[in-house]
C-alpha positions as CSV (number, residue, x, y, z in Angstrom):
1,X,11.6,8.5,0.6
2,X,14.7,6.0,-0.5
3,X,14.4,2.3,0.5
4,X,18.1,1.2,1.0
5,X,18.9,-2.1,-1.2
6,X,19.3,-5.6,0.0
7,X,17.4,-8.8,0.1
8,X,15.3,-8.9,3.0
9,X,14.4,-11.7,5.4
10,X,12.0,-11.9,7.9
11,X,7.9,-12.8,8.9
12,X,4.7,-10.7,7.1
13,X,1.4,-11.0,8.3
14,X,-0.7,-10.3,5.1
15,X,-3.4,-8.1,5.5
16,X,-7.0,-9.1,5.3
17,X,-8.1,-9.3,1.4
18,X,-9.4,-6.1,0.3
19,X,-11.3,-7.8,-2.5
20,X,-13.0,-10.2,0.4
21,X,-13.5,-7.2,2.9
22,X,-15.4,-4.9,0.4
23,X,-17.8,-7.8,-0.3
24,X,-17.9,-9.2,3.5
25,X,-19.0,-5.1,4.9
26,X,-21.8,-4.8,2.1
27,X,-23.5,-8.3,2.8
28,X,-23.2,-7.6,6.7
29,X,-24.9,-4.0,5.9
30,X,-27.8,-5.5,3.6
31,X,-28.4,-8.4,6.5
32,X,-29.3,-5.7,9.0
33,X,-26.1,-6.0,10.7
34,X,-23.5,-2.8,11.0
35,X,-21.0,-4.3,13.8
36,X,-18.5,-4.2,10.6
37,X,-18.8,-1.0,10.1
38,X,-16.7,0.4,13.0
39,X,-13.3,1.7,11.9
40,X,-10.0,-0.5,12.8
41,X,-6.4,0.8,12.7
42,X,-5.7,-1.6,9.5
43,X,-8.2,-0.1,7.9
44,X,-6.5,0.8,4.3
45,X,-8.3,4.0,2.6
46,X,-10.5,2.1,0.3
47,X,-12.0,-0.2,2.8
48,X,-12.4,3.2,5.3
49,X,-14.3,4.6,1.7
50,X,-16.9,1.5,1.8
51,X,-17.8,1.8,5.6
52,X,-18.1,5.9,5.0
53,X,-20.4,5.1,2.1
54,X,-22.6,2.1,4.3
55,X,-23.1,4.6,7.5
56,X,-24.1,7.2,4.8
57,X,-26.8,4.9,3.5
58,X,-27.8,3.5,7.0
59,X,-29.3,7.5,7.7
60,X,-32.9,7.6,7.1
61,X,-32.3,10.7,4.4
62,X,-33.4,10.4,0.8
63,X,-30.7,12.5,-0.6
64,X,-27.2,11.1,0.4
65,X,-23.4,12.2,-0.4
66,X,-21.5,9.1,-0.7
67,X,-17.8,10.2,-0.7
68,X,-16.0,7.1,-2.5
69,X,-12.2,8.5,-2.2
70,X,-10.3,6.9,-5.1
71,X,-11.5,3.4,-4.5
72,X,-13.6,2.1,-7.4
73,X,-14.7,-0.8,-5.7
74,X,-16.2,1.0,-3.6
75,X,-17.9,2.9,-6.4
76,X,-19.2,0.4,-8.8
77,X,-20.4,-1.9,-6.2
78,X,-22.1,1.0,-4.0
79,X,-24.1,2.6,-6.6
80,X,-26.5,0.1,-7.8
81,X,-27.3,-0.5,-4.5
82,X,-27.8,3.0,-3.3
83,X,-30.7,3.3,-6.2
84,X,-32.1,-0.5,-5.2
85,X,-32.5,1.5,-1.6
86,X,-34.2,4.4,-3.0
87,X,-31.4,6.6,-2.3
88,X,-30.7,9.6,-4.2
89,X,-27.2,9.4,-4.5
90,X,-24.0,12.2,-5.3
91,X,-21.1,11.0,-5.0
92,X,-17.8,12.0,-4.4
93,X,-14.2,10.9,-6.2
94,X,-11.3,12.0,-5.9
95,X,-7.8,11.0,-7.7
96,X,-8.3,9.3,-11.0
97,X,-11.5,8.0,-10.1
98,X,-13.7,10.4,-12.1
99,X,-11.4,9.3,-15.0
100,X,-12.3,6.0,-14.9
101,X,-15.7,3.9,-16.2
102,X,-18.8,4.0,-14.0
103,X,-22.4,3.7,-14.5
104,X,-24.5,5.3,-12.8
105,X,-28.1,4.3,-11.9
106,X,-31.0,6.8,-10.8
107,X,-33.5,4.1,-10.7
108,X,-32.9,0.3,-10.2
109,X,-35.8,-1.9,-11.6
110,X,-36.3,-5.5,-12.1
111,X,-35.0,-6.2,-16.1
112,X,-32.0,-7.2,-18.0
113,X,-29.0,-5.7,-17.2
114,X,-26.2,-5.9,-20.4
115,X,-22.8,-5.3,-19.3
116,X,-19.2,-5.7,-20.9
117,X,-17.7,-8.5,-19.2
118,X,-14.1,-6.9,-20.0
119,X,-14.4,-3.4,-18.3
120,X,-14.6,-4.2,-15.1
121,X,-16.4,-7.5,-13.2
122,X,-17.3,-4.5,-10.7
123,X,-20.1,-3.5,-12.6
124,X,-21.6,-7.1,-12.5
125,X,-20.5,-7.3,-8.4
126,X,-22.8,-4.1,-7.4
127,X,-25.4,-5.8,-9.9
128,X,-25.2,-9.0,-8.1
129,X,-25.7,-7.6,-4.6
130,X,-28.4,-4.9,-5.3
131,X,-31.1,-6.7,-7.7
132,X,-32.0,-9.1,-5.0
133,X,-33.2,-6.4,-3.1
134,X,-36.2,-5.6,-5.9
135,X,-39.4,-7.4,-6.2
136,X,-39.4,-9.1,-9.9
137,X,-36.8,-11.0,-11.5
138,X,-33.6,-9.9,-13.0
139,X,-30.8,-10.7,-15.9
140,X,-27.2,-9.8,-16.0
141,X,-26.5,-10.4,-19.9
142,X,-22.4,-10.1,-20.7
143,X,-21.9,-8.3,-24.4
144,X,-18.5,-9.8,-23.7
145,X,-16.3,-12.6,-22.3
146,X,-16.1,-11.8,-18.2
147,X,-12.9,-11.0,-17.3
148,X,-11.6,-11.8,-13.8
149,X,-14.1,-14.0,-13.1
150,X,-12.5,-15.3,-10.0
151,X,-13.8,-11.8,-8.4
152,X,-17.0,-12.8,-9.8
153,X,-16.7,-16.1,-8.1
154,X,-16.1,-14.5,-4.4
155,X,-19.2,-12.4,-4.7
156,X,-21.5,-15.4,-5.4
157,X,-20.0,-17.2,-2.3
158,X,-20.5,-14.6,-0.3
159,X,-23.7,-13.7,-1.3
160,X,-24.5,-17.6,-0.7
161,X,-23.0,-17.0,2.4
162,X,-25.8,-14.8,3.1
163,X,-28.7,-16.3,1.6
164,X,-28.7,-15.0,-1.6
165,X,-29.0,-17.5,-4.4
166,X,-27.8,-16.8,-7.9
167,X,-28.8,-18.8,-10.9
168,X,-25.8,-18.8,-13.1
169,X,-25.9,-18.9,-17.1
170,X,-24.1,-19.2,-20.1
171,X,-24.2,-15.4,-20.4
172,X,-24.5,-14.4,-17.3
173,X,-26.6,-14.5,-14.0
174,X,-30.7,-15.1,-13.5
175,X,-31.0,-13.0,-10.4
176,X,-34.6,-13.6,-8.2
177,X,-36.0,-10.4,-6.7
178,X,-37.7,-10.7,-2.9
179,X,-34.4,-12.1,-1.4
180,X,-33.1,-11.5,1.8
181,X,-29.5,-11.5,3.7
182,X,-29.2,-12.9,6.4
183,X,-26.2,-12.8,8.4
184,X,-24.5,-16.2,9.2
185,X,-22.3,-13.8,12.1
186,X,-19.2,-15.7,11.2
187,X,-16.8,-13.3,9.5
188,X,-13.0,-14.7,8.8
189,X,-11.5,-12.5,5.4
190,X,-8.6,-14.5,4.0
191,X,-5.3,-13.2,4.2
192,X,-4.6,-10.8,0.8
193,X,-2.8,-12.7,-2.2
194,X,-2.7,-9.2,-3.9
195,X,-0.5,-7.7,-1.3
196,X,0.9,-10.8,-0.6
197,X,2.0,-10.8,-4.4
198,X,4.5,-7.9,-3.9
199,X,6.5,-10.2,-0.8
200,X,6.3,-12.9,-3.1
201,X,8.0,-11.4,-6.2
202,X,10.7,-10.0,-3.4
203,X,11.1,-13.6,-2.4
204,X,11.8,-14.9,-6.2
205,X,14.7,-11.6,-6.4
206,X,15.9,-13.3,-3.2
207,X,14.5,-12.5,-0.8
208,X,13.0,-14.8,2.1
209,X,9.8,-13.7,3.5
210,X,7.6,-15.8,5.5
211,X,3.5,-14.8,4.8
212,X,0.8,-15.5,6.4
213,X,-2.2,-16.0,6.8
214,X,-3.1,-17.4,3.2
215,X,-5.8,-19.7,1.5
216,X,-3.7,-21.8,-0.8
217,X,-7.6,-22.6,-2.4
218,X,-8.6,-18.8,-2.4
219,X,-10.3,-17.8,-5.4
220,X,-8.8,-14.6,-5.4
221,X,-6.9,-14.6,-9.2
222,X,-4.0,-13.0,-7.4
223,X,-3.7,-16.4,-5.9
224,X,-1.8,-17.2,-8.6
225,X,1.3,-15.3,-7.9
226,X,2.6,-18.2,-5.6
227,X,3.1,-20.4,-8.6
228,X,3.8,-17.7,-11.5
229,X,6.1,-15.7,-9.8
230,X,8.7,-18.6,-9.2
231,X,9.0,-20.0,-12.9
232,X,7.1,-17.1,-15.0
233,X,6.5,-18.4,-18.8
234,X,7.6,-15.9,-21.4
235,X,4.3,-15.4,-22.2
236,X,1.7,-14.5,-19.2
237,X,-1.6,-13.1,-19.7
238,X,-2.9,-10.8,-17.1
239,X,-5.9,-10.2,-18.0
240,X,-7.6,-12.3,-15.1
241,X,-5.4,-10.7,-12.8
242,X,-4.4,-7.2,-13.4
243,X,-3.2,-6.2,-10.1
244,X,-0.3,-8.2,-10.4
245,X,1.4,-6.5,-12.9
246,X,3.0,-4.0,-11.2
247,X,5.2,-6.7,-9.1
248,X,5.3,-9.4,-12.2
249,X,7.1,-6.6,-14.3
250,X,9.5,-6.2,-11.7
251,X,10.0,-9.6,-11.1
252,X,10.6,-10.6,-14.6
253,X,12.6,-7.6,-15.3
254,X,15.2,-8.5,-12.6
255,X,16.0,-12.0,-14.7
256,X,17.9,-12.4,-17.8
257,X,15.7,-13.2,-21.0
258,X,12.8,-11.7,-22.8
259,X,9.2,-11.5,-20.9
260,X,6.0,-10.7,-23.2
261,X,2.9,-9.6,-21.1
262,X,-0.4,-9.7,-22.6
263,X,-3.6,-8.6,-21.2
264,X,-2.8,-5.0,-20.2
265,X,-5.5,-3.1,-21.9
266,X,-7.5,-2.5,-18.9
267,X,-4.4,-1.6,-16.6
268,X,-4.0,1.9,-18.7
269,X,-7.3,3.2,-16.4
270,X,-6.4,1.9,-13.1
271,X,-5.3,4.4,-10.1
272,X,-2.7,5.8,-13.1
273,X,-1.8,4.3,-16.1
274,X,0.1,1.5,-15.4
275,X,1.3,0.4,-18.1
276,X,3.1,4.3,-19.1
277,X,3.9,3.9,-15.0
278,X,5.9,0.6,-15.1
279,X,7.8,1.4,-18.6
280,X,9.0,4.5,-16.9
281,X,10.0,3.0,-13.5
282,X,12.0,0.0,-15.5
283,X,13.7,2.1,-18.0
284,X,15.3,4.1,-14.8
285,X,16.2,0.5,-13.3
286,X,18.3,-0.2,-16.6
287,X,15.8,-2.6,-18.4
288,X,15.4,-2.2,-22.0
289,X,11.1,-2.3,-22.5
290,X,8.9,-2.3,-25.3
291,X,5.3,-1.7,-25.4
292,X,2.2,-1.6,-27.9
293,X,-1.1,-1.4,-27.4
294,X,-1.5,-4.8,-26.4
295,X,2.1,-6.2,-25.0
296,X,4.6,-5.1,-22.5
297,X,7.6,-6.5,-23.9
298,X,10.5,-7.1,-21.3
299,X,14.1,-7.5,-21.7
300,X,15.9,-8.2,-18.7
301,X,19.7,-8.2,-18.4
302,X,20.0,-10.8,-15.3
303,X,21.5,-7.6,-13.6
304,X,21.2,-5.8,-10.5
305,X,18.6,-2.5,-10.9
306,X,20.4,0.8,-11.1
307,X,19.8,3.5,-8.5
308,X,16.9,5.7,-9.7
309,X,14.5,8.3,-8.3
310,X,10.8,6.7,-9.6
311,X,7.6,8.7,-10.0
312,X,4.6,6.7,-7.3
313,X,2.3,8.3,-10.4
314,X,-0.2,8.4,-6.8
315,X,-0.5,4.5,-7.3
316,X,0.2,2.2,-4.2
317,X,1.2,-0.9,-6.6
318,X,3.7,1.5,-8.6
319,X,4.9,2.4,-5.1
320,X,5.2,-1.3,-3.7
321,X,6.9,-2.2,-7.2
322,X,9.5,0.3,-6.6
323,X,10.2,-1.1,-2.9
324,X,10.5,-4.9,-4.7
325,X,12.8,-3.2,-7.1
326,X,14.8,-1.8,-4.4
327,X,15.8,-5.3,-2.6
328,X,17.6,-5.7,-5.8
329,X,19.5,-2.7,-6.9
330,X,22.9,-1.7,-6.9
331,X,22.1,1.9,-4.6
332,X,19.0,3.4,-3.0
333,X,15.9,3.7,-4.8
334,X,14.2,7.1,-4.3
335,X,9.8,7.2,-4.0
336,X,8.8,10.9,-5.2
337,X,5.4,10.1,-3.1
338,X,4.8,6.9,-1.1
339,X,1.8,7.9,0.7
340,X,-0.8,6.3,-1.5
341,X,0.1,3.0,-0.3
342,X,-2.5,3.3,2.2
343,X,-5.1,3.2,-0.7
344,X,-4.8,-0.8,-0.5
345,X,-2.2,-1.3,2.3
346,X,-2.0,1.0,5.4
347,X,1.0,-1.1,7.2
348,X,3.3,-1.4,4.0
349,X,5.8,0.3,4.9
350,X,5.6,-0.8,8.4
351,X,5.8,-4.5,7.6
352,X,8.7,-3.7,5.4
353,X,10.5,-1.6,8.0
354,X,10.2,-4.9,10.4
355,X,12.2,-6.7,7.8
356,X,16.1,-7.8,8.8
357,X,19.0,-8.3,5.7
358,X,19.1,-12.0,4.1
359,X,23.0,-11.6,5.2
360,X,23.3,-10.3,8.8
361,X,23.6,-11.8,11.8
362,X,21.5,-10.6,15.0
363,X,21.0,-6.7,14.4
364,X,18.9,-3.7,16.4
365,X,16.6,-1.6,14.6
366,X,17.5,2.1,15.4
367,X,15.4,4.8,14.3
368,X,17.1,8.1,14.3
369,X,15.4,11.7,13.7
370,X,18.0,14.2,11.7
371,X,18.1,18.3,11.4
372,X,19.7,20.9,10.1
373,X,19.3,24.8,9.8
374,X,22.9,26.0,8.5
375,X,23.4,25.8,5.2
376,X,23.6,23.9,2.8
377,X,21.0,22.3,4.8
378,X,20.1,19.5,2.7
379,X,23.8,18.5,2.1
380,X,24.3,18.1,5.4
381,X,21.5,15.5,5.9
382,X,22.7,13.9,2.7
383,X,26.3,13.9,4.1
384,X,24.9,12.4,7.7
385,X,23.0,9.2,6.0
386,X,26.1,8.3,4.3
387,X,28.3,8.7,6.9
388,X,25.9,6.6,9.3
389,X,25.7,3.8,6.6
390,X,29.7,3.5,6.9
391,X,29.3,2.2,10.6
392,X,30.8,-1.3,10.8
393,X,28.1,-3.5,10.6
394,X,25.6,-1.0,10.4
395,X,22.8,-0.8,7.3
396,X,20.3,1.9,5.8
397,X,16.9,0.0,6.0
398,X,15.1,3.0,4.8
399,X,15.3,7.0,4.2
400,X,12.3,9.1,5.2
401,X,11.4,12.5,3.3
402,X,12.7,15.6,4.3
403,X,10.4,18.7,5.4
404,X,10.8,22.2,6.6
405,X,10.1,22.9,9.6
406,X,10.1,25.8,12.6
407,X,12.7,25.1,15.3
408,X,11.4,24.4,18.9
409,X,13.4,25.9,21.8
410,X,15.5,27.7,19.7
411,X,16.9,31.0,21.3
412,X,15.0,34.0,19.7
413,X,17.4,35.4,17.2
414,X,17.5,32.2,15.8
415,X,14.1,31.7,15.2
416,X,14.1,32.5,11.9
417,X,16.1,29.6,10.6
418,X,13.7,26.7,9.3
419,X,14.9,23.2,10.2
420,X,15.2,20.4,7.1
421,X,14.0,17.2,9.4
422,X,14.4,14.0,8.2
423,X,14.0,10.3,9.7
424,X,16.2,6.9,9.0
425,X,15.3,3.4,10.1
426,X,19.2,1.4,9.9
427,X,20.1,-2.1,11.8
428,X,23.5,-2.7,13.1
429,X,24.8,-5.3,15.3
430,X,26.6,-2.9,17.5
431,X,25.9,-2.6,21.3
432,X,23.7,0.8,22.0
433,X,26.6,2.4,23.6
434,X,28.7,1.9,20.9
435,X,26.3,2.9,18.1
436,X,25.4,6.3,19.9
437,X,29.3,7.5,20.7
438,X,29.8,6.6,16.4
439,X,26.6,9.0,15.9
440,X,27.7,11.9,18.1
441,X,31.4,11.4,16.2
442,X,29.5,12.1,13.0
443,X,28.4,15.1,13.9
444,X,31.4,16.5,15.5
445,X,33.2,15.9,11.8
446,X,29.8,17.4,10.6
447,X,30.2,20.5,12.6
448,X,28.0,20.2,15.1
449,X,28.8,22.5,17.6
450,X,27.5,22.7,21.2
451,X,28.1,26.3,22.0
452,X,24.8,27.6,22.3
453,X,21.9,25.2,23.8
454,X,19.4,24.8,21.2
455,X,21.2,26.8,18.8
456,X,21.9,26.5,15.2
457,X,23.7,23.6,14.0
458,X,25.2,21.7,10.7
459,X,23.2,18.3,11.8
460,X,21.5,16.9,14.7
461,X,21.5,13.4,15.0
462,X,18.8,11.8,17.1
463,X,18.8,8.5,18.7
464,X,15.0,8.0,19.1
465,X,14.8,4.4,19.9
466,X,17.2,1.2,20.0
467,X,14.7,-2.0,19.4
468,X,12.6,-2.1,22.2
469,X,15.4,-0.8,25.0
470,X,14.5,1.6,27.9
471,X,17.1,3.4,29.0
472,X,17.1,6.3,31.4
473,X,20.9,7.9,32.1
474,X,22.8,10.9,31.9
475,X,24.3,9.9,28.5
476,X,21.0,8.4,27.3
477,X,17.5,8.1,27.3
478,X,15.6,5.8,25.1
479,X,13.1,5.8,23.7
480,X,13.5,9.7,23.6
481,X,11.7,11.7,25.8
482,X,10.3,14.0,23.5
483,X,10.3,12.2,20.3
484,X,6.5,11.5,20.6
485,X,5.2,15.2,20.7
486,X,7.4,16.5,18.2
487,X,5.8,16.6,14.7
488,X,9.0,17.3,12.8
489,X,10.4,13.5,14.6
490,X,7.0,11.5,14.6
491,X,5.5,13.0,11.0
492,X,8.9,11.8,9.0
493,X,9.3,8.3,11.1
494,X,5.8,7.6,10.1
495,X,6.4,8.2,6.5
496,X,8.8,5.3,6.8
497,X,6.7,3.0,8.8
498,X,7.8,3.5,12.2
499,X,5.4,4.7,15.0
500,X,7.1,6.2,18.2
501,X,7.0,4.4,21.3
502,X,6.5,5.6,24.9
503,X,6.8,4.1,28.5
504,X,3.0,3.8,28.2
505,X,2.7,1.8,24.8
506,X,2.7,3.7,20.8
507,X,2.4,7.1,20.2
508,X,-0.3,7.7,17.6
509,X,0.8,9.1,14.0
510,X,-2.5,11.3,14.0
């Protein structure tokens, strides 16, 4: 994938907070009440992780597989409870998730519970919400100081929220056995500062993104990124907010001056090693960074980010950090593999791809499909993006991909030469007539020739749909006809956050 530069401008609906949600479906689930567990189309993969996990423990069996994906929320607050239920529990992780700490309980009892308050404030959030559910007393003792305590802070109002009183010490919690949730059937999750954070460092590059909906008194620690990422000091500590270093390093890297960051021990276990990540990802932007075991060191130049290809490491804040970075770089900025987005944020991309240019005047969004099966195959796409980003008043937004693929309704002695499909979302201000005669032009300089129906070609360029136009002509037909059963047009569209319409509403992307 390559996300074209440019400041962007537009309106973002944050998703729901996935910090809030986790806590929200496990307090529902423990009051009796599984209406939340029902899967919804925002649904990012680590929220669909804790409702698999719920509906696994809701079956009368002893012996349950609890299949946690990556997310270690879900982990760390699911297993204590799985033993408080008498459940026998495997479970199932996948990525970097077996990599990273987890304690696992065969047997939950009533008695003190020590925990390191700067591993994880998971381990004392799974605590919090199983040993109410036992019949004696319990203690959650901290060996050291809590970190992100503001996620500590949520649980304990949404366990309050439910009933569930917890006495809190110096040292930790007193936590009474014999409780009981009860569901006040009022469920409103705030908007997500943590996703919000990455719109927000955009909009200090920039950018002008109106978000909503947001608490400006959430307790989320990411809340902070409203204030910090306008004016950062040169010295911010992230150890009470650790997500946020992804889109802080970017942010800081983009200004002129030198940016220490302290507080990153914990971000070396995360979904990669994020410290390693973001050195790497900076360096190919053109900042100079320097990093020990305790500081990330940054010396921005005030400069636009070169053009780079950037390693996702499989982490969705990497990924997000890299589109930030894009909005201010000198060329497009190449994603090896954006798909783990959906780990925290399933309509990323989408919500990015909605987004007009800071400097344009009314545009269309046009999403085009592109193909080629003569060779140099690849060339030829290449050669087609750039030649469409020439257009008068015409812009990239983003790049999909490109797969292989069979060709469809090719004539037989064709059939053995793959397609390389790829997808492009662009906005120009020219009239749809206009924009589709430029198109076919390209290909006729391309090579395209129309000898042959279906046969093999230098590029095919698409015009799949013009904004929301329905058009239905000899020259034209929008949205295209076929668009939405073709896999090698819908698969690389979706990549890039755009899902196919019809006459009769969206195509689904699965």
């Amino acid at each position: 994938m390559k996300i074209w530069p440019g400041l962007r401008c537009g309106k973002i609906v944050c998703p729901p907070s996935k910090s809030h949600v986790h806590r929200l479906l496990i307090a529902s689930f423990l009051s009796g009440d599984t209406s939340l567990l029902e899967i919804e189309k925002s649904d990012c993969d680590d929220i669909l992780a804790t409702k698999r996990c719920l509906k696994a423990l809701a079956q009368d069996d002893r012996e349950v597989v609890l299949d946690c994906g990556e997310s270690g929320s879900t982990l760390r607050f699911i297993a204590p409870i799985a033993a408080a239920l008498g459940k026998q529990a495997q479970f199932i992780k996948s990525g970097n998730l077996s990599q990273r700490p987890f304690l696992q309980y065969d047997k939950l009892e009533a008695r003190e519970y020590v925990v390191s308050g700067d591993v994880s404030s998971q381990f004392a959030t799974g605590l919090l919400f199983a040993l109410p559910l036992l019949k004696g007393d319990s203690r959650i003792v901290f060996s050291t100081p809590l970190q992100s305590r503001g996620y500590v802070q949520m649980t304990l109002d949404v366990l309050k929220c439910y009933g569930i009183m917890i006495e809190e010490q110096r040292d930790g919690f007193v936590v009474r056995g014999n409780q009981q949730y009860k569901s006040p059937k009022i469920f409103a999750p705030e908007g997500d500062w943590s996703a919000a954070a990455f719109w927000l460092a955009m909009n200090a590059l920039g950018s002008s993104i109106e978000l909503s909906p947001l608490n400006e008194l959430s307790l989320q620690p990411d809340a902070v990124a409203k204030e910090l990422f306008v004016s950062p000091p040169s010295m911010i500590d992230v150890s009470e907010c650790p997500d946020l270093f992804p889109a802080l390093a970017v942010r800081v890297a983009a200004r002129k001056g030198t940016t220490t960051i302290i507080g990153i021990e914990r971000l070396r276990v995360k979904e990669s090693d994020r410290v390693s990540a973001m050195e790497d990802m900076l360096k190919r932007f053109g900042a100079e960074i320097e990093v020990t075991s305790s500081k990330f060191v940054v010396h921005g130049r005030g400069e636009l980010f070169r053009s780079a290809k950037v390693d996702s490491y499989g982490d969705h804040r990497i990924v997000m950090a890299a589109v930030v970075g894009a909005t201010f770089a000198d060329g497009p900025i190449e994603i090896d593999d954006s798909s783990c987005v959906k780990k925290s944020y399933a309509k990323f991309f989408e919500d990015f791809s909605s987004l007009s240019f800071v400097d344009e005047n009314h545009t269309s969004l046009a999403a085009l499909s592109l193909g080629s099966n003569i060779e140099p195959r690849k060339a030829y796409l290449t050669k087609a993006v750039e030649e469409l980003s020439r257009i008068p008043s015409t812009r990239v937004v983003i790049e999909s991909s490109i797969i292989e693929t069979k060709g469809v309704d090719v004539p037989r002695e064709y059939e053995q030469d793959k397609f390389l499909n790829s997808a492009i979302l662009l906005r120009t201000s020219l009239g749809v007539l206009e924009f589709s005669k430029k198109m076919h032009d390209i290909e006729d300089r391309l090579g395209r020739v129309r000898v042959i129906k279906n046969g093999p070609r230098t590029v095919d360029i698409d015009l799949i749909e013009f904004d929301d136009l329905e058009i239905n002509t000899d020259e034209l037909v929008l949205p295209h006809p076929r668009a939405a059963i073709r896999d090698f047009v819908r698969v690389p569209l979706a990549e890039i956050g755009h899902h196919i319409k019809t006459r009769g509403g969206t195509c689904p992307t699965a």
